[in-house]
N, C-alpha and C positions, 0 to 999 in steps of 0.2 A: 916391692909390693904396691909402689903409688902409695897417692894421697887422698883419704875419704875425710870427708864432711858432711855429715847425719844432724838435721835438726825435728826437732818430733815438739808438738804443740797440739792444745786446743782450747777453742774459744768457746766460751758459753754467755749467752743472752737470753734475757726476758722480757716478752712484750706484753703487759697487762692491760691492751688492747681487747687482743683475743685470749689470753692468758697462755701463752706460746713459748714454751720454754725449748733452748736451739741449743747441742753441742754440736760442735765442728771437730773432728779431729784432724790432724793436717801431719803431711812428713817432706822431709825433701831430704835426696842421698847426692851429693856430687865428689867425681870420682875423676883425677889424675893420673894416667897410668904409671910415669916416671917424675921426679923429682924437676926434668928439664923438659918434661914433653910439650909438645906444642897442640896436644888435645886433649881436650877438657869435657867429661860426658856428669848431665845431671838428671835426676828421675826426683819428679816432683807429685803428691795427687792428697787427695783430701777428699772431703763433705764439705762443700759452702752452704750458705744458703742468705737471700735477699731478700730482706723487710719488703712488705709491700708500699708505697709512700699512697699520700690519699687519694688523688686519681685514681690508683688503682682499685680501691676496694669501694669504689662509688659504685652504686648499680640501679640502674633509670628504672621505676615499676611504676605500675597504672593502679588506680584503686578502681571500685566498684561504679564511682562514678563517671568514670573514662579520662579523668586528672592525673598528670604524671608529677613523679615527683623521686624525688633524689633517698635510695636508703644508705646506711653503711654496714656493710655486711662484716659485721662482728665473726663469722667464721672462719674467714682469710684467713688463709696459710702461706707461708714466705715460700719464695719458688727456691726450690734444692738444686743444687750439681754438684752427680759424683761426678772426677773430675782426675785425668792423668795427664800428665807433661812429660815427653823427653825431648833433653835438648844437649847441642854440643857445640863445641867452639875451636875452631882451628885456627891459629896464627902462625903466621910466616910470613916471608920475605920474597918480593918479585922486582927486579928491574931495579935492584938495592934499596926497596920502600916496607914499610911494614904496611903488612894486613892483616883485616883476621874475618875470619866467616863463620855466622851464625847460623843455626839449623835449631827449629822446635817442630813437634808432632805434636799433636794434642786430639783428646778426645773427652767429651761431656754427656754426662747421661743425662739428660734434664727433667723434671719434675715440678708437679705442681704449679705449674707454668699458668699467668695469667693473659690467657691470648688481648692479641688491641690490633688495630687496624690502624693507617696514616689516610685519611680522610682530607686530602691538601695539605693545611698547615696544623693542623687538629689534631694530635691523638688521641684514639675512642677506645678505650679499655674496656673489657666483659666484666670487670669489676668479681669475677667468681674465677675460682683452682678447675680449669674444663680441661687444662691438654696436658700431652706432654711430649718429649721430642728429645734431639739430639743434636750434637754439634762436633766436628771433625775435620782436622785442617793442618796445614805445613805452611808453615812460615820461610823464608831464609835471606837473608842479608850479607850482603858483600862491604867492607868498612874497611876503607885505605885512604894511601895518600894518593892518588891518580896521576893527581901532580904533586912535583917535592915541594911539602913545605904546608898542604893545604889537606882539609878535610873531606872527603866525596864518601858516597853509599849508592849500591843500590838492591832492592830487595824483590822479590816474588812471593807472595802468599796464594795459595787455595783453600776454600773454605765450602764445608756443606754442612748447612744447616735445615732442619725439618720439625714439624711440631704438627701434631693428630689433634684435627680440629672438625668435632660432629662424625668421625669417623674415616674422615677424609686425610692423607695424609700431603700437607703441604709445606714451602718454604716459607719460613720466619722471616719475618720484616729485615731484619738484616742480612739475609741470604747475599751474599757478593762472594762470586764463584772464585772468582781470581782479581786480584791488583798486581799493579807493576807498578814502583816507585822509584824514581833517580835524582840524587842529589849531588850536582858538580859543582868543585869549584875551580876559579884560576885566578892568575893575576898576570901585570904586563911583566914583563922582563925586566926593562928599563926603568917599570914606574910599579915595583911590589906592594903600596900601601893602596894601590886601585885593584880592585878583588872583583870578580865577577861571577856568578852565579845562576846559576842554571837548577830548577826543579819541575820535575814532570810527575803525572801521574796518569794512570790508565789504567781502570776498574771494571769491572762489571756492572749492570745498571741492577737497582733493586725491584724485587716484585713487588706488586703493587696492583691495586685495584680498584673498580668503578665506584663514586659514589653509593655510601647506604647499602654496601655488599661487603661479605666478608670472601677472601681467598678459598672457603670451605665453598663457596658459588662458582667462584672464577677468578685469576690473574692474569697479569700479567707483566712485563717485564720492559721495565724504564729502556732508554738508550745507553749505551755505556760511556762513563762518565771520564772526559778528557777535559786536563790543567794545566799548563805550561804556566811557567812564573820566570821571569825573568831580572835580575835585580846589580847594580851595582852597589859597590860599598868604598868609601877613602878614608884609612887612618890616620 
């Protein structure tokens, strides 16, 4: 029949801030099919939800005399995500090496969401609960010995992300469609305590937009972002 492992939780918090009282309920099921099997399948999903920190609930207003000045908007609400995971794990053996390979899906409903902008090195918060949006994405990762004796990975993610902002519906600051990540390692034959290393990475560029605009006006979209690293090590 396999092997199940069911964990069931909830968290409750109060913020007498806004006077914000939060239950989370949370589950997670993961499931075995054979006592010896080499695949491993889990289903995870809950309620979150994230305090707003003070950035966020700052909000810039003018008074009568055309002087601005800072309020804190005592109404703030922590942004919510309903929120599902499946994920699975396979190991096995190639070229007489262990491996094993990871795979998650995920999907978030998001709520109460407090839009901001990246304005250079700046983040500019709307300080007020204006959107809401979604997120949706496959992870998976590859985790062997490449070579005998040594650690290596490499993984693909896809990601879309969207938030409804003035009606308009646009990508989240963190929108990055796809990454590719590789982590090698080796060593010399002759000489095993000198290790070499190799990490790559190659993303998608983030949206992003003109000074003193919000993406609800226009975006657009950074170059895609490339890293090589290169490193030795002797023990």
């Amino acid at each position: 029949a396999g092997l199940w492992n069911i964990n069931l939780g909830v968290r409750l918090s109060h913020w007498n801030f806004n006077k914000e009282t939060l239950v989370s309920p949370r589950a997670s099921v993961g499931f075995v099919p054979a006592a010896h099997s080499r695949w491993a399948f889990r289903l995870a999903g809950g309620l979150y939800y994230q305090a707003p920190f003070y950035k966020e609930y700052r909000v810039e207003r003018v008074d009568d005399e055309g002087n601005a000045y800072i309020d804190l908007n005592r109404d703030i609400k922590s942004q919510r995500s309903v929120q599902a995971i499946f994920g699975t794990d396979y190991t096995f053996r190639a070229v007489d090496r262990p491996f094993k390979f990871t795979a998650e899906a995920y999907y978030k409903n998001l709520s109460n969401l407090i839009p901001y902008e990246v304005d250079n090195l700046k983040v500019v918060y709307s300080g007020v609960n204006s959107s809401k949006g979604s997120a949706l994405g496959v992870d998976m990762k590859l985790f062997g010995q490449f070579v005998e004796g040594t650690d290596s990975w490499l993984s693909f993610s896809l990601m879309r992300t969207r938030e409804d902002m003035n009606g308009v519906s646009v990508p989240r600051p963190t929108d990055q469609r796809y990454s590719f990540a590789l982590f090698f390692t080796d060593y010399l034959p002759r000489l095993p305590r000198l290790r070499f290393s190799l990490r790559a990475i190659f993303s998608d560029g983030l949206p992003t937009t003109a000074p003193r605009t919000t993406r609800a006006d226009a975006y657009f979209r950074q170059p895609a972002y490339k890293r090589l690293d290169i490193g030795l090590t002797y023990d």
